[in-house]
N, C-alpha and C positions, 0 to 999 in steps of 0.2 A: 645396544639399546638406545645409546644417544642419538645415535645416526638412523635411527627410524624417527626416534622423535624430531627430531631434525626432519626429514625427510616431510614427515607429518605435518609440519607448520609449513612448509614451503607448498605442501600441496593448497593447504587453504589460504594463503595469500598468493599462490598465482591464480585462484582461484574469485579471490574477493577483486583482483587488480582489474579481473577480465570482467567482472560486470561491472565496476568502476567505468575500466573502459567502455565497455556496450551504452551506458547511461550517457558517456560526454558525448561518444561517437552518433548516438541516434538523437541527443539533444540538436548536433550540431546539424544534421544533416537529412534526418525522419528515418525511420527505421528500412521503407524501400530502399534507399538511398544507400545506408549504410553496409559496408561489405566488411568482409573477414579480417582483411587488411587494416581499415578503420578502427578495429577492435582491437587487434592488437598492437597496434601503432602506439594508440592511445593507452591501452596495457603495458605498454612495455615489453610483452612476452614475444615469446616467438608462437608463428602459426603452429607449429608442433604442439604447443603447450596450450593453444585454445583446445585441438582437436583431443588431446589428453582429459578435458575437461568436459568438452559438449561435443556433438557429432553434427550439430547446425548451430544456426544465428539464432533460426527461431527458439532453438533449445536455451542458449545464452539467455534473450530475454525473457525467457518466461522463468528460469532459475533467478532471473534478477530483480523480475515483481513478485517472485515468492519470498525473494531474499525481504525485501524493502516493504511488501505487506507484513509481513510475520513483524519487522520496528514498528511498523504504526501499528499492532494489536497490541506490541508489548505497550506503548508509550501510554493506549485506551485503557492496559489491563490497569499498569503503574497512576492512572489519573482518577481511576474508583478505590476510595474509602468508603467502606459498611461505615464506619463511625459516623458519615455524613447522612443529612436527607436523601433519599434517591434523587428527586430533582438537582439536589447540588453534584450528585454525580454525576447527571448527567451532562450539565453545564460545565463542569471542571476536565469530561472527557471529552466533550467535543472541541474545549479552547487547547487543550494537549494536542489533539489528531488534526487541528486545523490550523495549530503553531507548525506541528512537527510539519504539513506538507508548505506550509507558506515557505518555511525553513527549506527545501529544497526545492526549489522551481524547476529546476534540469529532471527531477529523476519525477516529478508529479507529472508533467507531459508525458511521460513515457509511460506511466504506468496507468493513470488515466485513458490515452486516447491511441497511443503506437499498440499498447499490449491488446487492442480490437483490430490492428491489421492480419492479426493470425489467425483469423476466421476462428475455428471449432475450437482449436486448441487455445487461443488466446481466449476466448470465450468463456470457455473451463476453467483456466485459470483464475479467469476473473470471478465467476460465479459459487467458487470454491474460499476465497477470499470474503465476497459478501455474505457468505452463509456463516464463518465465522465472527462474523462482525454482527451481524444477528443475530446469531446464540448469544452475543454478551449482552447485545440490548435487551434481548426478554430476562437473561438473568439480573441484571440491576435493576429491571421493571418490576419483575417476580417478586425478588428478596425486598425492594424498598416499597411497592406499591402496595403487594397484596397480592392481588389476581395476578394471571400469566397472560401476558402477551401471545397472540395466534402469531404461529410462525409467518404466515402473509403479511402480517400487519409491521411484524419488525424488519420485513424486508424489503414491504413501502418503504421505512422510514428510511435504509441504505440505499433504496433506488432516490428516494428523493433529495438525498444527503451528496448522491453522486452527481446529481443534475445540476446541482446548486455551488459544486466544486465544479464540474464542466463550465460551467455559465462564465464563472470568475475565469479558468483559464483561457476560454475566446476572447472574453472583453480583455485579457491581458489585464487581470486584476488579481494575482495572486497574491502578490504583498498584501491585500487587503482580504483574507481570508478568513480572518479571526472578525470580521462582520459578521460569518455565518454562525456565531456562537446563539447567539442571542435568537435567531429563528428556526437551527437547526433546534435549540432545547425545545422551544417550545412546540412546536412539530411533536416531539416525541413523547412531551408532556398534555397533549392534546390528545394523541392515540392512545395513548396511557388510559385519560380519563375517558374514551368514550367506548372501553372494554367494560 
């Protein structure tokens, strides 16, 4: 029994090592760029142990913006308190989701603008991602506003939330991310009021 449990942890830390790796490997280099060798280099692992895990590259990174979306919902879920006004949750989750990406610059490139190299798939990925991020903005709209947000409208607010993070990573201004607090709230507090 130990030695499955054993067995068990080594799978999901060779597991976390290789999107660790894919993140530094396609930071360094852009995800064209980046080859198997790359990933595991930087893994540590051996090629045996990537292909135990994914059967492509493309599979690696998009297990690794699902891995690193799913931190940024929990960080959105963890920054809403019902105790608060909705507006202050709003504000308090977007200075959470726009510390946590300021906080990692290597992996926000990646998941921002490399995870649209994969055409359909990457696309999906991504689009699977903002729909969950929209379902939480109509529920904190819903429970603190009153009315419910139209699903189109909370997914303006993610398309315009994502343009406003792209903007900052061209100009190379992500250390300065937590500027978007204060326009991304009211953004949301402005769609809010004219439902």
């Amino acid at each position: 029994m130990t030695e499955y449990i054993l067995a068990e942890s080594n799978v999901h830390q060779h597991r976390g090592r290789l999107l660790e790796g894919m993140a530094r490997a396609v930071a360094a280099k852009g995800y064209a760029d980046t080859t198997i060798a790359d990933i595991v280099r930087e893994a540590s692992v051996s090629r045996r142990t990537f292909y135990e895990h994914f059967s492509t590259k493309a599979g690696c990174l998009i297990a690794l913006y699902g891995a690193a979306s799913h931190n940024a919902l929990k960080v959105l879920r963890q920054a809403i308190d019902p105790a608060h006004d909705w507006q202050s949750q709003v504000e308090n989750a977007n200075a959470a989701y726009f510390g946590a990406l300021a906080a990692n610059p290597v992996l926000l490139r990646t998941l921002y603008i490399e995870i649209l190299g994969l055409g359909a798939e990457g696309l999906a990925a991504r689009r699977r991602v903002n729909q969950e991020i929209a379902d939480l903005i109509m529920d904190v709209v819903k429970d603190g506003h009153g009315s419910p947000l139209p699903p189109q409208m909370a997914m303006a607010i993610v398309g315009g939330i994502n343009e406003l993070v792209l903007q900052y990573i061209e100009q190379d201004r992500v250390a300065a991310l937590l500027e978007l607090v204060g326009p991304a709230s009211r953004m949301v507090r402005a769609i809010a009021a004219a439902v």
